[in-house]
VMD Tcl script that builds the backbone (N, CA, C; Angstrom):
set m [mol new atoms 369]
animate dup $m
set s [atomselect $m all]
$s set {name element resname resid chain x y z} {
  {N N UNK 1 A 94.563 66.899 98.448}
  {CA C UNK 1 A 94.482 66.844 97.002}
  {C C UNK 1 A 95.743 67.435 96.354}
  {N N UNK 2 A 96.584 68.209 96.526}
  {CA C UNK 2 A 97.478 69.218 96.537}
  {C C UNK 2 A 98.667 67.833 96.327}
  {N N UNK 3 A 98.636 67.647 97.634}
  {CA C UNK 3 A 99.898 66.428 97.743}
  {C C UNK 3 A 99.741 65.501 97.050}
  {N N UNK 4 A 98.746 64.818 96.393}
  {CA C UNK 4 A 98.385 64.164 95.120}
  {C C UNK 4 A 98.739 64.633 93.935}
  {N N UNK 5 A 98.416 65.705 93.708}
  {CA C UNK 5 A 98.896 66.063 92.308}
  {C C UNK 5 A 100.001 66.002 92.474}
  {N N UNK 6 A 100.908 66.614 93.454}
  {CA C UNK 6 A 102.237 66.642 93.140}
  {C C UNK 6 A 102.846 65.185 93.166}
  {N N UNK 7 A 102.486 64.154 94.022}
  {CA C UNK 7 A 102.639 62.857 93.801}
  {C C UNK 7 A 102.462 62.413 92.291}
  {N N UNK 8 A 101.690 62.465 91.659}
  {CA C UNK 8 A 101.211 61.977 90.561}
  {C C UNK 8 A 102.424 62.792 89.631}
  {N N UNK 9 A 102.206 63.712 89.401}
  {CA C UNK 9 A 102.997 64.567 88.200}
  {C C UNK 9 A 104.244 64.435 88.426}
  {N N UNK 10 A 105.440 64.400 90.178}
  {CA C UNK 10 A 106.543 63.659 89.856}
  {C C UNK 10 A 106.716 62.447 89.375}
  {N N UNK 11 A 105.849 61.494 89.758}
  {CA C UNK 11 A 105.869 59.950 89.036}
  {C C UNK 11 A 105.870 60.259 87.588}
  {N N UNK 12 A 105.299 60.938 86.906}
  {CA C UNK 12 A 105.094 60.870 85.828}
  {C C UNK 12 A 106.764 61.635 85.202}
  {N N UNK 13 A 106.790 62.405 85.952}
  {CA C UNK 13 A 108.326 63.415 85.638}
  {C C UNK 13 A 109.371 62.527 85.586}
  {N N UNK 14 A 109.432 61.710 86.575}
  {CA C UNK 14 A 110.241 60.680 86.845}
  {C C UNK 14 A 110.559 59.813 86.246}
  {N N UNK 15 A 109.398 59.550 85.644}
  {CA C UNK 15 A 109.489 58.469 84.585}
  {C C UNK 15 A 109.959 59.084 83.278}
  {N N UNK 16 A 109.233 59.694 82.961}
  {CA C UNK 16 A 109.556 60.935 81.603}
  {C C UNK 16 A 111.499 61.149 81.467}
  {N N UNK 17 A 111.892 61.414 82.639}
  {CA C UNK 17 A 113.417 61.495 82.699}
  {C C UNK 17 A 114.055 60.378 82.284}
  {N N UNK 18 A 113.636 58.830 82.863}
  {CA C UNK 18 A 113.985 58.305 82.512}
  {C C UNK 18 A 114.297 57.349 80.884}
  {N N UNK 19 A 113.474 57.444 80.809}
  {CA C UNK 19 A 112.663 57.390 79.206}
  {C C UNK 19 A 113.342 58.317 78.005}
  {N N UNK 20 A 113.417 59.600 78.628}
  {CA C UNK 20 A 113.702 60.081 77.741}
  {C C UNK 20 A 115.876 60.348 77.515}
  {N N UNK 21 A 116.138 60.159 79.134}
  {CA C UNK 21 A 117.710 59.987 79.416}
  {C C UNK 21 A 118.134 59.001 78.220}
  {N N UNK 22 A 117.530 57.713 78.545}
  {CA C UNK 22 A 117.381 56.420 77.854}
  {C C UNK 22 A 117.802 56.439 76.828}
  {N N UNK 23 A 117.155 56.644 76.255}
  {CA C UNK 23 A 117.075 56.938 74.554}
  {C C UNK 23 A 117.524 57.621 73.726}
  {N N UNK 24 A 118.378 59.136 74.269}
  {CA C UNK 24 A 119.096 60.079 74.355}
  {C C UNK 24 A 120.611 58.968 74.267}
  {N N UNK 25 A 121.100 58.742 75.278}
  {CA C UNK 25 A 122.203 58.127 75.925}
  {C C UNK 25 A 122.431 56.660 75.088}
  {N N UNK 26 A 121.608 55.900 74.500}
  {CA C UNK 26 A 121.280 55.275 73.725}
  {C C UNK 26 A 121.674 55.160 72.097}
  {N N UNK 27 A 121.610 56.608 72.123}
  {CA C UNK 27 A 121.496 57.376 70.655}
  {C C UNK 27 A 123.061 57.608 70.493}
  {N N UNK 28 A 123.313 58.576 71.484}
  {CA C UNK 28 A 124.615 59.723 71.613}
  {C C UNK 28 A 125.506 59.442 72.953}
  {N N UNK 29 A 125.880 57.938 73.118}
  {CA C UNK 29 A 126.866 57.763 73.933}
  {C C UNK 29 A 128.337 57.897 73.520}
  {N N UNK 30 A 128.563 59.286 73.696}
  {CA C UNK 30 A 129.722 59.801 73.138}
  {C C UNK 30 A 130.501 60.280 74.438}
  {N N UNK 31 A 130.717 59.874 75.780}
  {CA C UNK 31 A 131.135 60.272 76.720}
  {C C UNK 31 A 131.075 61.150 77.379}
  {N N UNK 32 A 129.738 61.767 76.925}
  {CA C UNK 32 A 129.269 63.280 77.522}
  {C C UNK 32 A 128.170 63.162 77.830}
  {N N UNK 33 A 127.969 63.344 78.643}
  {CA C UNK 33 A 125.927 63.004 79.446}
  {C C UNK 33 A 125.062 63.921 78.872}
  {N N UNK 34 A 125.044 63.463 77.673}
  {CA C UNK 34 A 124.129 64.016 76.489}
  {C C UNK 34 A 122.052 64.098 76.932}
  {N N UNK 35 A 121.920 62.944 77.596}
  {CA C UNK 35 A 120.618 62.684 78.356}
  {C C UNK 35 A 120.599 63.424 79.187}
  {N N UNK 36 A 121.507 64.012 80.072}
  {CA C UNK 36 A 121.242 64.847 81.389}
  {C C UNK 36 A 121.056 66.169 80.200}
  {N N UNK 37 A 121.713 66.572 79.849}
  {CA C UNK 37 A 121.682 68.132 78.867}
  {C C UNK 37 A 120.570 67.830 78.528}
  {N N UNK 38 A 120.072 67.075 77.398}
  {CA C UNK 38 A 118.569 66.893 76.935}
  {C C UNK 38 A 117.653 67.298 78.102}
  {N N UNK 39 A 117.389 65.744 79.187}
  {CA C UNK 39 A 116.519 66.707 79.636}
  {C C UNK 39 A 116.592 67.732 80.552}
  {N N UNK 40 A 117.740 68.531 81.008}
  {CA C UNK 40 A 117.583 69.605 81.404}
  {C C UNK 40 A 117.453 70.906 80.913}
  {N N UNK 41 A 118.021 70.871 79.250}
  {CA C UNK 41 A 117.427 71.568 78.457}
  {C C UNK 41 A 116.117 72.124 78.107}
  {N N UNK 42 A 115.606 70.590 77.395}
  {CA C UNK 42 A 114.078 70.657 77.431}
  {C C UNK 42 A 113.206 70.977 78.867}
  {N N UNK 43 A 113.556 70.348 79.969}
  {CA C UNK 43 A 112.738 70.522 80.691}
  {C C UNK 43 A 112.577 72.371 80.980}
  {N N UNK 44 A 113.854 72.774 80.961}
  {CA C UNK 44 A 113.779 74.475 81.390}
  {C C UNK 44 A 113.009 75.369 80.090}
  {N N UNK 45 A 112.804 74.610 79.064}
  {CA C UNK 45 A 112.149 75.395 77.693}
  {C C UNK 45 A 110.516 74.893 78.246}
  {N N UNK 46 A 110.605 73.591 78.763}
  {CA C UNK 46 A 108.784 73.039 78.920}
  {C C UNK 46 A 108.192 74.360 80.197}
  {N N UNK 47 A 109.442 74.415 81.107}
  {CA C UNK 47 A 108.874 75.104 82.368}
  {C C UNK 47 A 108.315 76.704 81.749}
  {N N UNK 48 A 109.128 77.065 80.955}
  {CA C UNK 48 A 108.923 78.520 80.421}
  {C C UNK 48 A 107.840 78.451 79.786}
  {N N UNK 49 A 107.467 77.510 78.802}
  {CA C UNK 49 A 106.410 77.297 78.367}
  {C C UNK 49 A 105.278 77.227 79.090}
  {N N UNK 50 A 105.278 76.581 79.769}
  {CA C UNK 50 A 104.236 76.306 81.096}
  {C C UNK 50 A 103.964 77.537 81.860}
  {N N UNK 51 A 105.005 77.778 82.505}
  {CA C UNK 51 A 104.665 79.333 83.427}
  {C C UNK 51 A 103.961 80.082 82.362}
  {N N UNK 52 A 103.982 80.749 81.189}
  {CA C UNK 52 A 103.480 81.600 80.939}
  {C C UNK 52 A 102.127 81.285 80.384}
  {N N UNK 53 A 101.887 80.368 79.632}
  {CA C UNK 53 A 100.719 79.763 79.717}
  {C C UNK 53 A 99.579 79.586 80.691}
  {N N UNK 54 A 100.493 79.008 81.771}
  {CA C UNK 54 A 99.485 79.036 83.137}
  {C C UNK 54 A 99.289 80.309 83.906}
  {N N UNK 55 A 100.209 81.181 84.072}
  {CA C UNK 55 A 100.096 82.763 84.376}
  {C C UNK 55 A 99.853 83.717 83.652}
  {N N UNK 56 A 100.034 83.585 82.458}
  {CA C UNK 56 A 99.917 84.675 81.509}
  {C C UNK 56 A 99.149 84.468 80.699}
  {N N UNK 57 A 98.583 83.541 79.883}
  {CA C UNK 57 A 97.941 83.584 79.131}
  {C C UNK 57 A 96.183 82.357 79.125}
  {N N UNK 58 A 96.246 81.310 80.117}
  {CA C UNK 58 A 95.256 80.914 80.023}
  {C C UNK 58 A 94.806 80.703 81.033}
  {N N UNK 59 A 95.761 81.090 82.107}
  {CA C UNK 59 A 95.290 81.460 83.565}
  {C C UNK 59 A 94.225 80.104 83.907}
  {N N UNK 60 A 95.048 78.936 84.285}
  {CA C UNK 60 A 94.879 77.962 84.670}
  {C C UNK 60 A 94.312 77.714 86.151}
  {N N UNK 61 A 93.848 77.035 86.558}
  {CA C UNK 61 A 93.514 76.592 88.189}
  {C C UNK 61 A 94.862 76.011 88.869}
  {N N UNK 62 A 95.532 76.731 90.101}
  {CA C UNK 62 A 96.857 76.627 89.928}
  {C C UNK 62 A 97.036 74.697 90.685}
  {N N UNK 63 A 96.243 74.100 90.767}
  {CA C UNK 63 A 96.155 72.601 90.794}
  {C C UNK 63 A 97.239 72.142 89.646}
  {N N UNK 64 A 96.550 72.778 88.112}
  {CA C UNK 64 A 97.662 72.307 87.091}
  {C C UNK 64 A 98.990 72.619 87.206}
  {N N UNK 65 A 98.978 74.225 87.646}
  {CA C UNK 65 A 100.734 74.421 88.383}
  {C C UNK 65 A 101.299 73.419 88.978}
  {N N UNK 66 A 100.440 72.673 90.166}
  {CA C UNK 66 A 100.797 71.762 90.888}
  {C C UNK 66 A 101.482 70.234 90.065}
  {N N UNK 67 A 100.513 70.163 89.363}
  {CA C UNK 67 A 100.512 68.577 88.505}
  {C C UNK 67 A 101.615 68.923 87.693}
  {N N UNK 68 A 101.580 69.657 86.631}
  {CA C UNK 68 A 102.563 69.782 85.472}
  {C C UNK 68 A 104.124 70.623 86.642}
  {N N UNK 69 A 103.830 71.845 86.564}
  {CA C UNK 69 A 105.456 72.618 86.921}
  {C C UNK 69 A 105.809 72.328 88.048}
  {N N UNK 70 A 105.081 71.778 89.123}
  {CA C UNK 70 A 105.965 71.259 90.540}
  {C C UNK 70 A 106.279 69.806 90.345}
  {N N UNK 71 A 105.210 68.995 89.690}
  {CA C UNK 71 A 104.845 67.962 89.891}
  {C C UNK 71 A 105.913 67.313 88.817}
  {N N UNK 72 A 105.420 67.395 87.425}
  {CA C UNK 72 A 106.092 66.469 86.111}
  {C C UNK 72 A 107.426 66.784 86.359}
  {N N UNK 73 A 107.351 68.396 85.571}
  {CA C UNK 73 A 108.428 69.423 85.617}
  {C C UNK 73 A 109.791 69.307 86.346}
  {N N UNK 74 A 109.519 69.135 87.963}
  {CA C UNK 74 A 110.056 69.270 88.832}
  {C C UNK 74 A 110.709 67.789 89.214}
  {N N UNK 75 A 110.022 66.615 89.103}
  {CA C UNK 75 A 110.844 65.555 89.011}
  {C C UNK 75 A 111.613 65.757 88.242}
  {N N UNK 76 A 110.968 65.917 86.218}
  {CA C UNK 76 A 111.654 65.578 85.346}
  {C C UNK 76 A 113.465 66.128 85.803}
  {N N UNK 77 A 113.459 67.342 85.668}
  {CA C UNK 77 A 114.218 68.119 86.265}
  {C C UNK 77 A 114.544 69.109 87.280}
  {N N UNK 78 A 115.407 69.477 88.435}
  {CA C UNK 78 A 115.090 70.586 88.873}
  {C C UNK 78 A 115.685 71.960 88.608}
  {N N UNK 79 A 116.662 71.211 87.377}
  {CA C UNK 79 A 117.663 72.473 87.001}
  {C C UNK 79 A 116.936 73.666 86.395}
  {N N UNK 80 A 115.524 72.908 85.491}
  {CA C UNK 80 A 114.447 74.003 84.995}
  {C C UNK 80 A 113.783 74.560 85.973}
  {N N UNK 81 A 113.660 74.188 87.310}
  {CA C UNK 81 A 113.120 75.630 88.024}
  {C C UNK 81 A 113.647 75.947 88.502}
  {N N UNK 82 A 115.331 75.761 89.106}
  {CA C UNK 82 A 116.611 77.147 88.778}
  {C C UNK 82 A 116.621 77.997 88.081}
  {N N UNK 83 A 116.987 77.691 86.471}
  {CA C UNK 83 A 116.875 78.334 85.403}
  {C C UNK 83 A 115.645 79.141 85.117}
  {N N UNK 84 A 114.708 78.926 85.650}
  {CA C UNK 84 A 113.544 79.890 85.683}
  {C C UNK 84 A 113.454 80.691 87.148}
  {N N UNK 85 A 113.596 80.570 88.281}
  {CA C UNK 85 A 113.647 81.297 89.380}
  {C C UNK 85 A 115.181 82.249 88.789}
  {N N UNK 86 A 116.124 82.001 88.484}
  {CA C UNK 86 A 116.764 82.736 87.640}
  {C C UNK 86 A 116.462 84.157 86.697}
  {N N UNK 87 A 115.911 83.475 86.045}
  {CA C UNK 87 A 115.466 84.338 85.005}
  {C C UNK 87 A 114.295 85.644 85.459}
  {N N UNK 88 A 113.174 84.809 86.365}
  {CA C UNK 88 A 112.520 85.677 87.391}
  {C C UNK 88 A 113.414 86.903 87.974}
  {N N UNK 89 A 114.326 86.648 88.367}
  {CA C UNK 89 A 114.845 87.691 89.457}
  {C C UNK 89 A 115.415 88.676 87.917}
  {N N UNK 90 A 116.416 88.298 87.202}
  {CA C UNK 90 A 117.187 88.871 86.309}
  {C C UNK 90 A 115.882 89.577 85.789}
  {N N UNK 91 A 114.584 89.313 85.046}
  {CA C UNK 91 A 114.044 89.776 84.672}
  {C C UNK 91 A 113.203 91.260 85.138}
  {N N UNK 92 A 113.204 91.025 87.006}
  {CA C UNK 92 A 112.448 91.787 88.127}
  {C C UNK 92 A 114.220 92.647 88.306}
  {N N UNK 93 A 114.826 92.651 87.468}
  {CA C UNK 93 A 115.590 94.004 87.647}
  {C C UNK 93 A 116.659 93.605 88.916}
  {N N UNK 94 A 116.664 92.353 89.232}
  {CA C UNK 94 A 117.432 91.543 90.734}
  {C C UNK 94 A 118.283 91.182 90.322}
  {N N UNK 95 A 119.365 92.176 89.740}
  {CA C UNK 95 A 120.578 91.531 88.841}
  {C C UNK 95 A 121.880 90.774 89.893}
  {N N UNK 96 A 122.225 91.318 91.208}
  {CA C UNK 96 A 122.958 90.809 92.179}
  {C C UNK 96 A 122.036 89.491 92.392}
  {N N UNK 97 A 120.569 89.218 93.092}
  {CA C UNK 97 A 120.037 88.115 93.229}
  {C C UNK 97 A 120.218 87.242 92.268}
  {N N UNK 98 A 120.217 87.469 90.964}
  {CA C UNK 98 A 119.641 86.793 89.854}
  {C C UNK 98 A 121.199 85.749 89.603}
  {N N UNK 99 A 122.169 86.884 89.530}
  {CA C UNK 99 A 123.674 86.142 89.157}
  {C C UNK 99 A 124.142 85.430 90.355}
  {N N UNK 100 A 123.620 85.723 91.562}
  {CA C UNK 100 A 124.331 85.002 92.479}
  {C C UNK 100 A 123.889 83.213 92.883}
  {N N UNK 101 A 122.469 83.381 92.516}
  {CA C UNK 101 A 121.453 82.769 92.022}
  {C C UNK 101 A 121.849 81.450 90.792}
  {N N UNK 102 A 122.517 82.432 89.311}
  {CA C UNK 102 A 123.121 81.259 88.526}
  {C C UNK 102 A 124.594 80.662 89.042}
  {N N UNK 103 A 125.101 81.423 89.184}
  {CA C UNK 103 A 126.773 80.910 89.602}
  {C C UNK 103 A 126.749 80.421 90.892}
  {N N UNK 104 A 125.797 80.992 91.843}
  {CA C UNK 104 A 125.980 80.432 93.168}
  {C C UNK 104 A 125.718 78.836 93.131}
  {N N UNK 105 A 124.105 78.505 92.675}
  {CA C UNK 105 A 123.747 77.069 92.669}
  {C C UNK 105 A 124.758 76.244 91.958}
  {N N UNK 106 A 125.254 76.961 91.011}
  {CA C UNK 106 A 126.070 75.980 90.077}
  {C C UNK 106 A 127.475 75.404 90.684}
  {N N UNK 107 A 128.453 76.611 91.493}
  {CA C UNK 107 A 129.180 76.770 92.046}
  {C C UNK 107 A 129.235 75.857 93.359}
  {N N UNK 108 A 128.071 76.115 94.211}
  {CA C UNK 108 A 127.826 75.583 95.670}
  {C C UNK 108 A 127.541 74.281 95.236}
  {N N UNK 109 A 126.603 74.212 94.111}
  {CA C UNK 109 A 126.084 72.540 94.190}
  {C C UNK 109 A 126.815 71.409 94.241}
  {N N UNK 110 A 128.075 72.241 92.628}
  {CA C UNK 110 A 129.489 71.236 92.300}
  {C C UNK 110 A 130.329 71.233 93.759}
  {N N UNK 111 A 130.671 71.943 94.479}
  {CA C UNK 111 A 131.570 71.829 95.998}
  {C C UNK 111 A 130.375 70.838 96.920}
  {N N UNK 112 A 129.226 71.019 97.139}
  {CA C UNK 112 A 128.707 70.363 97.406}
  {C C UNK 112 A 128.550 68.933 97.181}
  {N N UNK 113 A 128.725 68.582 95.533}
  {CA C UNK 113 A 129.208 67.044 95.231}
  {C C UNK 113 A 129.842 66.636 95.321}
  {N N UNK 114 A 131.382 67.154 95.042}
  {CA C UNK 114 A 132.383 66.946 95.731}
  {C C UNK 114 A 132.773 66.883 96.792}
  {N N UNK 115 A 132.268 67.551 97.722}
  {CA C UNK 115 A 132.444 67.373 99.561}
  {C C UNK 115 A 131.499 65.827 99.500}
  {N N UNK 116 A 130.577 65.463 98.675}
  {CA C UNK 116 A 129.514 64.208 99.198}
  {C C UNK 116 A 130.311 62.948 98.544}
  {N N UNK 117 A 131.430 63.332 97.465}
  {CA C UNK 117 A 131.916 62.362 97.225}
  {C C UNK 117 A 133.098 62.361 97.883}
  {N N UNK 118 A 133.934 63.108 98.459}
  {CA C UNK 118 A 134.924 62.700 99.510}
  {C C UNK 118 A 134.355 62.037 100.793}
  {N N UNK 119 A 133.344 62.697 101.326}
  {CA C UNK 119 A 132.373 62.024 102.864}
  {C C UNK 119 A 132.257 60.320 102.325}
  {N N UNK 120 A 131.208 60.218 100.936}
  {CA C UNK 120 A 130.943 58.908 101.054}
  {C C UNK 120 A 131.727 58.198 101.033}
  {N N UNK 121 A 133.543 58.470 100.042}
  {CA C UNK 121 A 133.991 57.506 99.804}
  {C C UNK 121 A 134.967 57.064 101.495}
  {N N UNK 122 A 134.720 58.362 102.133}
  {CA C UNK 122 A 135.599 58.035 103.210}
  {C C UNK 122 A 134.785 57.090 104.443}
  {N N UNK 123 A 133.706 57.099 104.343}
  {CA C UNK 123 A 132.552 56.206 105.056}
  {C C UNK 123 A 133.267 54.698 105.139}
}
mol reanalyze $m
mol bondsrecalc $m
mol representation Tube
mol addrep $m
């Protein structure tokens, strides 16, 4: 059941990204990937929203964790549960974890794309 929800709520995330990239990019094709900012913006404000809601305040059956913040959430974007595992640590006083955490992913990911776009193009 577990692996269902999360099936279901990325489809839905997935789609949601797209949809909403769309229409964004649509709007504000100004040469800046205005749709990726959107939804990685929004999605890291929905996740915050969500976590505390579901942990803090209405203390949900964590199934909905599953469906909405692994599931929607987590397709839509995954930069919002960076930006929130982030904020977790910075917040728990994990200031070395927390920064190594923002600059590292950001840092490693971009060398990481770049090493995948020298590999592929050399394929």
């Amino acid at each position: 059941m577990r692996y269902a929800l999360v099936l279901l709520g990325g489809a839905l995330g997935a789609l949601a990204r797209y949809v909403v990239d769309g229409w964004v990019v649509s709007r504000l094709d100004l040469g800046f990937p205005f749709g990726t900012f959107v939804v990685n913006v929004s999605g890291s404000f929905l996740l915050g929203v969500l976590s505390v809601l579901t942990a803090e305040r209405l203390l949900v059956p964590s199934e909905w964790r599953l469906l909405l913040g692994v599931g929607v959430l987590g397709a839509y974007t995954t930069f919002s549960t960076w930006q929130y595992e982030t904020f977790r640590l910075l917040e728990a006083g994990q200031w070395g974890a927390g920064l190594a955490n923002l600059f590292g992913s950001a840092g490693a990911g971009f060398a990481a794309l770049a090493l995948g776009v020298v590999v592929g193009r050399a394929l």
